[in-house]
DOVO-890351 format. One line per 4 residues: number of its first residue (from 1); their letters; for each residue x, y, z negated of N, C-alpha, C. Coordinates in pm, whole numbers, padded with zeros to 5 digits, m for minus. Layout:
N
NUM> A> X/Y/Z/X/Y/Z/X/Y/Z  ...
END
This chain:
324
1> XXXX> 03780/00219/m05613/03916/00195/m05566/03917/00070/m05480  03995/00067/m05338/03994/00001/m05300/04118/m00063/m05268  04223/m00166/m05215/04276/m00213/m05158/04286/m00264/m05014  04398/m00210/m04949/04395/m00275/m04816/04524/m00331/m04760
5> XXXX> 04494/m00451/m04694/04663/m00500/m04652/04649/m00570/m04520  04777/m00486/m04476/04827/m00517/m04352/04973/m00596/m04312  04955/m00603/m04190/05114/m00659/m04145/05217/m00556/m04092  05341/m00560/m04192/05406/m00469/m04098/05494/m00459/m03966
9> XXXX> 05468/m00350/m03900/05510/m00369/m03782/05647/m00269/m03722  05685/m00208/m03647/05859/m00168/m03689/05794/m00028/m03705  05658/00026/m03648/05634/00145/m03665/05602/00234/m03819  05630/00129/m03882/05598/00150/m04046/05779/00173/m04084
13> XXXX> 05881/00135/m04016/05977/00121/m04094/06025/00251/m04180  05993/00334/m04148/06060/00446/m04231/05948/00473/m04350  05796/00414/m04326/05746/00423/m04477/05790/00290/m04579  05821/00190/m04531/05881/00057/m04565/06012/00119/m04661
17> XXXX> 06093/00135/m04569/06247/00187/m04628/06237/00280/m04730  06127/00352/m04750/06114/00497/m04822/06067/00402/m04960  05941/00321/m04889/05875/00282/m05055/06026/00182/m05141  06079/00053/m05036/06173/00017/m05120/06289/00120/m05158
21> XXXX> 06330/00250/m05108/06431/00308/m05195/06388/00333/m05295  06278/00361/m05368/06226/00377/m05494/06171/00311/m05622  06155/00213/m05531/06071/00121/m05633/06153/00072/m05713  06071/00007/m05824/06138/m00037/m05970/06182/m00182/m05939
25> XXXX> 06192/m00292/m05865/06245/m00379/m05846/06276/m00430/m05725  06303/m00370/m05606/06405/m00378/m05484/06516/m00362/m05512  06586/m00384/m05431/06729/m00381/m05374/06733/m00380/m05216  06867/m00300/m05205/06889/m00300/m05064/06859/m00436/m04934
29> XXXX> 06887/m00498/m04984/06827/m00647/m04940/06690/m00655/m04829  06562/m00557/m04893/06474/m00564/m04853/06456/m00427/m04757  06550/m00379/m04760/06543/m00261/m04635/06581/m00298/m04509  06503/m00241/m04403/06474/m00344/m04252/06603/m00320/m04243
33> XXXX> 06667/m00248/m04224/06801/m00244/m04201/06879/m00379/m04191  06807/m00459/m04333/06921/m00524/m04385/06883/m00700/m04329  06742/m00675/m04372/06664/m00762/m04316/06654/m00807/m04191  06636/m00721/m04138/06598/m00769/m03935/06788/m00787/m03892
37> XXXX> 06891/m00824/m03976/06987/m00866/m03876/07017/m00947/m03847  06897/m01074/m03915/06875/m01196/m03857/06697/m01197/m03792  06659/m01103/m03766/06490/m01126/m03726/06447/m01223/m03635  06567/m01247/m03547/06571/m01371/m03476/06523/m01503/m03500
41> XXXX> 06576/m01517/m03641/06553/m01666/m03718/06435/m01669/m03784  06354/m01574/m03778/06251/m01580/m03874/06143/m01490/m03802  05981/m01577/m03825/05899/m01511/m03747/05849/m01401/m03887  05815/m01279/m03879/05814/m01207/m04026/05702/m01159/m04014
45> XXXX> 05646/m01179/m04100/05520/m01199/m04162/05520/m01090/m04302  05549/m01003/m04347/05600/m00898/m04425/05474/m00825/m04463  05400/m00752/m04564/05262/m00742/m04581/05352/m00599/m04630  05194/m00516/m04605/05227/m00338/m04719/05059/m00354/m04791
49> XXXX> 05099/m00308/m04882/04898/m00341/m04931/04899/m00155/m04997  04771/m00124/m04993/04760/00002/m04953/04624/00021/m05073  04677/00128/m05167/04505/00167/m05239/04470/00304/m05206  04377/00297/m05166/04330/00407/m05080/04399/00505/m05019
53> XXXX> 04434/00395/m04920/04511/00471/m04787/04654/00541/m04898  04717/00455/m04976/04892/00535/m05043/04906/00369/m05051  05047/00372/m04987/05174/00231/m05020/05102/00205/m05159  05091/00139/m05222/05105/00065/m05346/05244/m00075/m05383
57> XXXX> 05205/m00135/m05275/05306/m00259/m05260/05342/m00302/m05141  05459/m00409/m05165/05516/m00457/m05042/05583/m00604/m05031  05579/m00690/m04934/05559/m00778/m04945/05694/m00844/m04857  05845/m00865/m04847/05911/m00896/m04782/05861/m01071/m04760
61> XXXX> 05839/m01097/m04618/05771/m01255/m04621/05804/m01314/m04446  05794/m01413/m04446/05817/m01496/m04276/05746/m01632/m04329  05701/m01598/m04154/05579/m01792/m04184/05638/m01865/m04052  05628/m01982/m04160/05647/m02128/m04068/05509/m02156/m04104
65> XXXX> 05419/m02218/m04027/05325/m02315/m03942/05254/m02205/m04040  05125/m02260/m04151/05058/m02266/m04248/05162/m02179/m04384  05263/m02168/m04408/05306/m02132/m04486/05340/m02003/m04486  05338/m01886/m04587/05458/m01792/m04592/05583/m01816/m04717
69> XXXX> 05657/m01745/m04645/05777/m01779/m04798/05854/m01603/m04782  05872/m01601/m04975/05925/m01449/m04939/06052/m01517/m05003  06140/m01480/m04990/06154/m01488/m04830/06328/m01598/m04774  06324/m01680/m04714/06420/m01769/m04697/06518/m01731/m04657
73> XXXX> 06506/m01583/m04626/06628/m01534/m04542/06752/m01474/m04603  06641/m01457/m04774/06699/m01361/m04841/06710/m01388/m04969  06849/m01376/m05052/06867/m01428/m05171/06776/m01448/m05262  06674/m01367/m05253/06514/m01352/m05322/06378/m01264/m05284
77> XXXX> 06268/m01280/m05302/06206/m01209/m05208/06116/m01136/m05345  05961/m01115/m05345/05908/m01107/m05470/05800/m01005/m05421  05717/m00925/m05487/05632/m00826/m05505/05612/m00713/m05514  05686/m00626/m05437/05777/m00475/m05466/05673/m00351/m05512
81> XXXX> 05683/m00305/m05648/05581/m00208/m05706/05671/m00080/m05710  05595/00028/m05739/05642/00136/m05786/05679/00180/m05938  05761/00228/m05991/05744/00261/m06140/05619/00325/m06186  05523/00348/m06097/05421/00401/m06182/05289/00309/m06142
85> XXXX> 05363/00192/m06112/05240/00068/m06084/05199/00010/m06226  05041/m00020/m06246/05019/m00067/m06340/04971/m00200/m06343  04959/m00278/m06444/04924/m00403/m06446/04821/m00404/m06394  04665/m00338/m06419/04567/m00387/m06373/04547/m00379/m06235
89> XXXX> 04619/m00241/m06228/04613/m00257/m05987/04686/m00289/m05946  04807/m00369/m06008/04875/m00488/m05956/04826/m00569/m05930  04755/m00650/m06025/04687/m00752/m06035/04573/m00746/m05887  04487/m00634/m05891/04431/m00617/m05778/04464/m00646/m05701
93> XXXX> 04593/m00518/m05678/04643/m00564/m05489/04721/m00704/m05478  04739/m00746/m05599/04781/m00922/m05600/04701/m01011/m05488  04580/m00962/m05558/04441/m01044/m05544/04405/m01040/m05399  04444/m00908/m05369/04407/m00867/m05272/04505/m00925/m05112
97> XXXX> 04578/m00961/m05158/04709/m01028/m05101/04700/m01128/m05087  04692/m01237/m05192/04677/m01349/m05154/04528/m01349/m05055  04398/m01306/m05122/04314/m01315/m05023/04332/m01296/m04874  04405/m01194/m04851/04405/m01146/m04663/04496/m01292/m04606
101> XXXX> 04628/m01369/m04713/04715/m01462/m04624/04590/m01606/m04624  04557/m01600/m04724/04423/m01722/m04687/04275/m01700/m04609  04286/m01563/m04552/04212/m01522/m04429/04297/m01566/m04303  04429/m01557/m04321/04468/m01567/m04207/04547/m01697/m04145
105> XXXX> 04507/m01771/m04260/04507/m01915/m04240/04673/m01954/m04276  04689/m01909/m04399/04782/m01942/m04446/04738/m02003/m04589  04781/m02133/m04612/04757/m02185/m04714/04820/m02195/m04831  05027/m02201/m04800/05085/m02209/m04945/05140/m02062/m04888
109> XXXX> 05195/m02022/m05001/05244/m01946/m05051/05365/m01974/m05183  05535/m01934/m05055/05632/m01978/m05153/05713/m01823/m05181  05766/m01828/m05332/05801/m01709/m05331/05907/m01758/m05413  06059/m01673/m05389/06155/m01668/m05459/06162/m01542/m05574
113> XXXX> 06113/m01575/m05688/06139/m01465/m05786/06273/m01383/m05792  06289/m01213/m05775/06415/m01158/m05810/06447/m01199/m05974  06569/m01244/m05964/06601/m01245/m06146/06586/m01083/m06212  06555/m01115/m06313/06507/m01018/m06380/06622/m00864/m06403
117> XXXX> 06737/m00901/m06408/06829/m00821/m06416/06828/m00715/m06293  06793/m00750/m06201/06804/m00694/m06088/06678/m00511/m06087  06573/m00555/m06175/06479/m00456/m06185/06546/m00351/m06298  06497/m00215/m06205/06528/m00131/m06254/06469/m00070/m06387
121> XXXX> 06326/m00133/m06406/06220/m00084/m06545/06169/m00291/m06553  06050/m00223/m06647/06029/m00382/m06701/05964/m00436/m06545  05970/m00541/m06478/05871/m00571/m06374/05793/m00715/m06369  05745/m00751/m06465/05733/m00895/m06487/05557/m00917/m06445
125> XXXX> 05504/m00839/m06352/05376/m00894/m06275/05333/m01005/m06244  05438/m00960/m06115/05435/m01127/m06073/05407/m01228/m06197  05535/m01244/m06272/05541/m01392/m06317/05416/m01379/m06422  05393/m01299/m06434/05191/m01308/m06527/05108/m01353/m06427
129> XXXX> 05109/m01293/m06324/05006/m01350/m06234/05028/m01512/m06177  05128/m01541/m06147/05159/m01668/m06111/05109/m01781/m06247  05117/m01708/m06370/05102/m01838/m06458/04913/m01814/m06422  04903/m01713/m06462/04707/m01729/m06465/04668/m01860/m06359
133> XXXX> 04784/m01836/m06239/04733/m01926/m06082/04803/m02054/m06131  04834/m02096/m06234/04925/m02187/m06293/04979/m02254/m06158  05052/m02140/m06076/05144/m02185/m05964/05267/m02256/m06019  05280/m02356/m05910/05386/m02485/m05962/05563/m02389/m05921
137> XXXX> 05616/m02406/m06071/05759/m02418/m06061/05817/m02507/m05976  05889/m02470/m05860/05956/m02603/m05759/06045/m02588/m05801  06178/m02482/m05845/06291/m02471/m05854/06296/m02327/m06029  06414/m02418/m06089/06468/m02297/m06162/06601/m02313/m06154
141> XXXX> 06674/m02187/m06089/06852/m02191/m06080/06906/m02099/m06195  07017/m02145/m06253/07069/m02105/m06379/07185/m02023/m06297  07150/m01889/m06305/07285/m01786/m06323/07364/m01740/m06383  07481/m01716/m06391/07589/m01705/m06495/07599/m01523/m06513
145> XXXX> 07599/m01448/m06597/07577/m01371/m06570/07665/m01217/m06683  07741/m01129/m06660/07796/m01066/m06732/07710/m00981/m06779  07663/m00920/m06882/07598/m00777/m06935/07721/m00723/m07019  07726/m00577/m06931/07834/m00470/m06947/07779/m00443/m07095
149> XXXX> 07700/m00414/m07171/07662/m00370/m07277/07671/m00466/m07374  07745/m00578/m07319/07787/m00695/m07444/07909/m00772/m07405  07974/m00699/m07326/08081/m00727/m07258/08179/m00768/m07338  08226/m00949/m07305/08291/m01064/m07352/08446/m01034/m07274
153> XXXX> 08528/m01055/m07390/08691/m01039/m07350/08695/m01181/m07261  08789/m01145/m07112/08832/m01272/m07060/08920/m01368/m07185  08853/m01530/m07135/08918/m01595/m07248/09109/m01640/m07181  09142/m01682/m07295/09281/m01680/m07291/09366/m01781/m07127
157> XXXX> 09307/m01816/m07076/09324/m01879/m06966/09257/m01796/m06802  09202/m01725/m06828/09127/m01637/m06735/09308/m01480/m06732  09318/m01476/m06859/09404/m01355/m06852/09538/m01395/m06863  09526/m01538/m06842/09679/m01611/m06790/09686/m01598/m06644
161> XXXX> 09618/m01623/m06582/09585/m01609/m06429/09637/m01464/m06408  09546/m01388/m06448/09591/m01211/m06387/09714/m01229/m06435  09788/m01213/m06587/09947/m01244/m06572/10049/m01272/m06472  09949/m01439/m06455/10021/m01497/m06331/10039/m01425/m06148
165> XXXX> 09913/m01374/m06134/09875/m01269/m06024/10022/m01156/m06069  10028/m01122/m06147/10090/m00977/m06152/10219/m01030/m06178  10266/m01095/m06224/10406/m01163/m06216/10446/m01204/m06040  10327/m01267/m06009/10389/m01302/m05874/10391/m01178/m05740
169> XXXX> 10351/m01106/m05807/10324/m00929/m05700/10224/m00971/m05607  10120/m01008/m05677/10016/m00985/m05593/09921/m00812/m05593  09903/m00772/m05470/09805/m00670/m05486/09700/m00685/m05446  09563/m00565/m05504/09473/m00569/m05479/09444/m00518/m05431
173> XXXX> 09342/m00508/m05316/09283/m00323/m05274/09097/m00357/m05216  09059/m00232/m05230/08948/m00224/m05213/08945/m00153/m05069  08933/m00233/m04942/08947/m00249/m04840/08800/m00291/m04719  08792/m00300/m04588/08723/m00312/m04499/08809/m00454/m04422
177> XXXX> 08849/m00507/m04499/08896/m00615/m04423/08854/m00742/m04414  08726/m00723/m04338/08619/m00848/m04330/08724/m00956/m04244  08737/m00912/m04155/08777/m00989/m04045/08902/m01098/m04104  09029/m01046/m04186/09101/m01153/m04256/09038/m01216/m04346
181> XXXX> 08918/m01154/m04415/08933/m01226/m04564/08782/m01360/m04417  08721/m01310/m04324/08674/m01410/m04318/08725/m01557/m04216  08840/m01484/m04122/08885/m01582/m04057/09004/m01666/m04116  09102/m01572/m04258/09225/m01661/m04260/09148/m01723/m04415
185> XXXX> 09087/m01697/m04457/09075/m01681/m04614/08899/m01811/m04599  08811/m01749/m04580/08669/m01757/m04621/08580/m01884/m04533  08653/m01862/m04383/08591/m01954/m04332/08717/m02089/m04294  08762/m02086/m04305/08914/m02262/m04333/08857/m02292/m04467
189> XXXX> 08828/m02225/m04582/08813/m02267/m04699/08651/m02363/m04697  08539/m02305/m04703/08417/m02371/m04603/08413/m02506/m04586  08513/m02504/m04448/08503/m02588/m04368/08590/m02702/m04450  08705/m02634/m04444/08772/m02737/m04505/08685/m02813/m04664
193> XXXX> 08653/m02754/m04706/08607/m02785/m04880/08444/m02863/m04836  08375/m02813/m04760/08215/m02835/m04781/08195/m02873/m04610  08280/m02809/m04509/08190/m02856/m04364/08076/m02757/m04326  08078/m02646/m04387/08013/m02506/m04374/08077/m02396/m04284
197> XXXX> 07958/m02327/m04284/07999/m02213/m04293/07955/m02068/m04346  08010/m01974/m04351/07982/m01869/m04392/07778/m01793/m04379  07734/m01781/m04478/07562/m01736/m04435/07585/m01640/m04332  07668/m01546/m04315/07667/m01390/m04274/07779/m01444/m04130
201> XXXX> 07809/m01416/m04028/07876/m01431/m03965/08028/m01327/m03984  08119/m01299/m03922/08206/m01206/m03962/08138/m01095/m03871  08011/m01103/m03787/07964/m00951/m03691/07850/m00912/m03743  07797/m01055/m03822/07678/m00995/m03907/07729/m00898/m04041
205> XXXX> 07847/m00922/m04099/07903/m00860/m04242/07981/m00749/m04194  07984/m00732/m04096/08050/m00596/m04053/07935/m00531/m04005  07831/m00559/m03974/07697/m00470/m03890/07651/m00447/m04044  07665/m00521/m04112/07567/m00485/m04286/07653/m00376/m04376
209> XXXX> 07789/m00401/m04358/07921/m00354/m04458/07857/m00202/m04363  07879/m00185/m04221/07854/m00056/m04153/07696/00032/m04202  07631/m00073/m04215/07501/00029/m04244/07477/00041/m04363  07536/00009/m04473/07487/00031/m04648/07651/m00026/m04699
213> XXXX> 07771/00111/m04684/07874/00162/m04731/07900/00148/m04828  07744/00163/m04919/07783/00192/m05039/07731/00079/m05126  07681/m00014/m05017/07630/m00130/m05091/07705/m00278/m05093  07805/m00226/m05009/07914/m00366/m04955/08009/m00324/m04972
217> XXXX> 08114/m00390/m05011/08265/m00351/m05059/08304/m00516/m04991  08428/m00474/m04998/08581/m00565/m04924/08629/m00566/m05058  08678/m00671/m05153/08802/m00621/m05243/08874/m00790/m05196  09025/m00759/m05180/09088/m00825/m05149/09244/m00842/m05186
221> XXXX> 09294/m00963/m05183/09438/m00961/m05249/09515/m01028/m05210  09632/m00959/m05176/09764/m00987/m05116/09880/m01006/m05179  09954/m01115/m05077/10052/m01153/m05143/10166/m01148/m05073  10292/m01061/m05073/10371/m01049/m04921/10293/m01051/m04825
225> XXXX> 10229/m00922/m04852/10128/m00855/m04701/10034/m00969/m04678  10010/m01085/m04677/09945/m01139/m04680/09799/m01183/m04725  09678/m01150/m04701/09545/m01169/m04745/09557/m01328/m04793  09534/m01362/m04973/09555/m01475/m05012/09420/m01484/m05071
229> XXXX> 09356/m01413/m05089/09184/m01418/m05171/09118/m01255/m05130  08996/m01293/m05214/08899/m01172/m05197/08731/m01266/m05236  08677/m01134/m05206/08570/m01147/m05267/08496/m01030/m05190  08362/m00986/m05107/08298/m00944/m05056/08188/m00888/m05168
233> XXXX> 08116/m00779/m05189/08075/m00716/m05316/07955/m00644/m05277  07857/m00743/m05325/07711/m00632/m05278/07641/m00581/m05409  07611/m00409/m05398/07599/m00333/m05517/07472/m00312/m05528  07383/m00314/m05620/07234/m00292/m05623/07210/m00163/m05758
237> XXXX> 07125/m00113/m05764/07125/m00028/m05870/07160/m00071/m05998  07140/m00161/m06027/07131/m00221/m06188/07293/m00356/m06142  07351/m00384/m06055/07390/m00495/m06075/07522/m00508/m06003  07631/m00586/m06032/07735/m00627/m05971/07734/m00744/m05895
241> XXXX> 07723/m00787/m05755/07729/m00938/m05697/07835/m00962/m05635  07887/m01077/m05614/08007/m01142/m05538/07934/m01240/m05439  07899/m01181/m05302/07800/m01240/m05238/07941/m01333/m05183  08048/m01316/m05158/08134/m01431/m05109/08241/m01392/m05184
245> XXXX> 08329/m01528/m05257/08426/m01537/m05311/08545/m01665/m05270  08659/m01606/m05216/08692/m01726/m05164/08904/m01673/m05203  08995/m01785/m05216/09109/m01745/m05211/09133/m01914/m05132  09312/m01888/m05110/09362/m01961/m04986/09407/m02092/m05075
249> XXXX> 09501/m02164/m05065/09540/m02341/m05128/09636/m02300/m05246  09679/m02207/m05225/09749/m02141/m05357/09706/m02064/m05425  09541/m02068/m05435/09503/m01998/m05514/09530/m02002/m05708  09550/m02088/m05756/09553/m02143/m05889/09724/m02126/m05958
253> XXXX> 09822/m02154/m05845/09906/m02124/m05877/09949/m01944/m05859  09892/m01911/m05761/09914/m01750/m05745/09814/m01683/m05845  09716/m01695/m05912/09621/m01636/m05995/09579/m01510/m05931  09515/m01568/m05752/09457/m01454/m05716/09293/m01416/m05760
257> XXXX> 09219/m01538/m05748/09106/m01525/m05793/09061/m01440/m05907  09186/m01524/m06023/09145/m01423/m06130/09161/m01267/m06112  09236/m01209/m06033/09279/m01085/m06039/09159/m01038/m05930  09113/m01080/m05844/09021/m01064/m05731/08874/m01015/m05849
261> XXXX> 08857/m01124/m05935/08746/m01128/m06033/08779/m00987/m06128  08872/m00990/m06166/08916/m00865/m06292/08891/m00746/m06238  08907/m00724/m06129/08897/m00597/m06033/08772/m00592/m06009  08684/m00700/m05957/08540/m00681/m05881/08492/m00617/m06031
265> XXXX> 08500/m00670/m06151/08366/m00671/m06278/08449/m00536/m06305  08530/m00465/m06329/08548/m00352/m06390/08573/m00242/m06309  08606/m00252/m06177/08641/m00151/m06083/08447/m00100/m06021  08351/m00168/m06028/08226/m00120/m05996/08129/m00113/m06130
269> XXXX> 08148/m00115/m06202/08070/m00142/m06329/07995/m00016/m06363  08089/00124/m06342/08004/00221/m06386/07835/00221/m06358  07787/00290/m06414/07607/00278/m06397/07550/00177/m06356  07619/00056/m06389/07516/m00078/m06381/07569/m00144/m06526
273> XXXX> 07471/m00245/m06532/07428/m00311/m06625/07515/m00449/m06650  07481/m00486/m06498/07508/m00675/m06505/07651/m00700/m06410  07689/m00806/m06412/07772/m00891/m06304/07741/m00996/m06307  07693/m00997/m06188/07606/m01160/m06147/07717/m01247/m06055
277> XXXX> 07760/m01354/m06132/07868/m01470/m06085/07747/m01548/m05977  07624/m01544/m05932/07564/m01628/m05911/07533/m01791/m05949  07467/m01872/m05857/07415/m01958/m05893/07544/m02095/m05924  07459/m02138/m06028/07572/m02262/m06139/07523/m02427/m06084
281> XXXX> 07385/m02360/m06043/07298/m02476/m06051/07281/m02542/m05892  07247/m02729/m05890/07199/m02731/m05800/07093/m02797/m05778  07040/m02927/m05692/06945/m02978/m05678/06809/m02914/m05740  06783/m02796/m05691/06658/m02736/m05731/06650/m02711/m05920
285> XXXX> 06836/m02707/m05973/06792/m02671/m06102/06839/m02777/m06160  06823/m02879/m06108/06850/m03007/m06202/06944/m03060/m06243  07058/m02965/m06154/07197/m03017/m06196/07327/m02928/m06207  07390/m02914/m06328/07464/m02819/m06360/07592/m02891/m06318
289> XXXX> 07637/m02753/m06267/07791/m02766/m06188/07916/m02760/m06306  07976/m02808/m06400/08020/m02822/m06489/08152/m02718/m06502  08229/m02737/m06361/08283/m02662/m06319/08262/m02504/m06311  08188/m02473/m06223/08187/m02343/m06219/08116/m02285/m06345
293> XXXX> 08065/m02360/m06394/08009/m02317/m06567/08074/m02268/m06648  08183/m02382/m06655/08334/m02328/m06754/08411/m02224/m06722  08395/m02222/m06544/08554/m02089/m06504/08477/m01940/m06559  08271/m01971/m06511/08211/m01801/m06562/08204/m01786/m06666
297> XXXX> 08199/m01878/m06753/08177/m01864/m06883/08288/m01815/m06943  08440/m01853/m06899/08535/m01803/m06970/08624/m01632/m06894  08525/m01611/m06808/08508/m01453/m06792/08403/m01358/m06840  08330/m01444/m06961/08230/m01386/m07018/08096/m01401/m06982
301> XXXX> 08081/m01478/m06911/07912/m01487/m06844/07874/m01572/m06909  07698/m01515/m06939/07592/m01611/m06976/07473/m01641/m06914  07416/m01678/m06982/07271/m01749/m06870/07163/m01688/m06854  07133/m01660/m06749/06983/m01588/m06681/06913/m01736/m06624
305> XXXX> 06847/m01692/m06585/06726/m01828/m06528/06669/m01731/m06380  06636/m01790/m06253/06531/m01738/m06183/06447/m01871/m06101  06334/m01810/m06059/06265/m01882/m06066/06154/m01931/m05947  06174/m02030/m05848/06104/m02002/m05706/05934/m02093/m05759
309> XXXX> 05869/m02028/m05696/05705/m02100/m05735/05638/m02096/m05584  05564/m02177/m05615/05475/m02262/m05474/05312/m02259/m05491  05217/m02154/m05445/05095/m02187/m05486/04992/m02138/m05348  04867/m02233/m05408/04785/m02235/m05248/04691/m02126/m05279
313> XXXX> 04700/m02054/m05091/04632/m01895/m05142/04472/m01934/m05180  04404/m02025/m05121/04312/m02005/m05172/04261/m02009/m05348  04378/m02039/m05398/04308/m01986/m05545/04300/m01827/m05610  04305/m01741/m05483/04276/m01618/m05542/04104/m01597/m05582
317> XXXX> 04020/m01739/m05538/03922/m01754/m05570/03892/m01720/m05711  03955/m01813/m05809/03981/m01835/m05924/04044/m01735/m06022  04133/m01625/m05937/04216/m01581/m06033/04146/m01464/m06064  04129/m01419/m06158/04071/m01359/m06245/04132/m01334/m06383
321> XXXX> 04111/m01187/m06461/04148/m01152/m06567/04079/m01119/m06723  04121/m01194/m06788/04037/m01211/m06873/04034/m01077/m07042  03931/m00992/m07000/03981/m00848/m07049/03882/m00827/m07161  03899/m00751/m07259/03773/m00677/m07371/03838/m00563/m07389
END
């Protein structure tokens, strides 16, 4: 048995797109589709590793100088297997991987672990292989996180809010209305609060919302016709996300958020698992946002961990498995 790995190039994209619709720990994320609508910003460096001549794995990745990182572009990057990948020719085409990026004169190797919720079967390779390479932890971010199968009643201040929402006639709808929730709603809030702006542009979230329908949702809420909050909704097999959540200066007194939130976690929930509030944490982990801790926590969320690691390819020298 052998292993072989290459770089991919756009003429692969429809075996690319095919292997991530299947595999046991992708998400839409890593389909070129979704990927190349910033390819601009990133020189991509993306690997397919191959055992005898069949996909085995895949490698979403972009290099600066000496480095690759999977991947900066993208909420997480990682090691994409099949459900019928096994540990030991994982481990291989691991091996086999790091070897070709330290052929090609790449020395670190940074990777953003998918949190675990996100995999569709068990997928915990990677993080076996990374300890053998006792690759250095740079970052661990604490996610707040709902599981539908242990699903926590909003606490008594969370379902004062929706009250408050529904007393004041606010509605909700599950809508295509990028363009208000990002010019009156998403991007004043930003700027005004942080001096930001939005990751996605309002032509990039309408080119993404257009090509994966079923993976982007609008839910949004009005108040006298008015767009006063919302929340933008990216769906993965296993998971619920609120890739942007934002309401207007009256948000607290109108209790749109909460009603924006009540709608996102129960209106998509069927056949998934999780609702991921995202990240709590900042300075690489080290510092908990106290705030947003308390508001997920009292919509029921608890703590996941994920995990970014930093290691130099040439220790695929070293890595090796120790078997009887």
């Amino acid at each position: 048995m052998s292993f072989k790995v290459v770089r991919y190039t756009s003429d692969q994209k429809e075996a690319w797109n095919q292997f991530v619709s299947t595999s046991k720990n992708a998400t839409f994320l890593f389909d070129r589709n979704f990927m190349e609508y910033h390819s601009d910003r990133f020189d991509d460096f993306s690997l397919m590793i191959y055992r005898d001549e069949v996909l085995y794995a895949l490698l979403p990745a972009h290099r600066e100088g000496n480095r690759v990182f999977s991947h900066n572009g993208l909420t997480y990057g990682s090691f994409m297997l099949q459900d019928s990948g096994t540990l030991l020719h994982s481990f291989d085409a691991f091996k086999s991987m790091l070897h070709y990026l330290h052929e090609e004169g790449i020395e670190t190797f940074d990777i953003k672990m998918i949190p675990t919720f996100y995999n569709r079967m068990p997928s915990d390779e990677l993080d076996y292989f990374l300890y053998l390479l006792k690759a250095t932890c740079t970052k661990k971010d604490v996610l707040m996180v709902i599981d539908y199968d242990h699903q926590l009643r909003f606490q008594k201040n969370r379902r004062e809010g929706i009250n408050k929402a529904l007393r004041n006639g606010l509605e909700v709808r599950l809508d295509a209305n990028y363009e208000g929730f990002w010019n009156e709603v998403l991007i004043p809030n930003l700027k005004n609060k942080h001096g930001v702006k939005p990751v996605h542009s309002l032509e990039e979230i309408q080119l993404l919302a257009a090509r994966f329908p079923k993976n982007i949702q609008q839910v949004s809420v009005y108040h006298e016709g008015n767009i006063v909050a919302g929340t933008t909704v990216f769906l993965t097999h296993t998971t619920v996300h609120p890739q942007y959540v934002s309401g207007n200066a009256d948000k607290n007194g109108l209790g749109s958020l909460d009603l924006a939130y009540d709608f996102a976690i129960n209106h998509f929930k069927e056949g998934r698992r999780y609702f991921d509030f995202n990240i709590s944490s900042e300075e690489n982990g080290t510092l908990l946002n106290q705030g947003l801790l308390f508001w997920k926590e009292t919509c029921g969320a608890r703590t996941f961990t994920a995990d970014n690691y930093s290691l130099e390819t040439a220790s695929y020298k070293s890595l090796n498995l120790n078997l009887k």
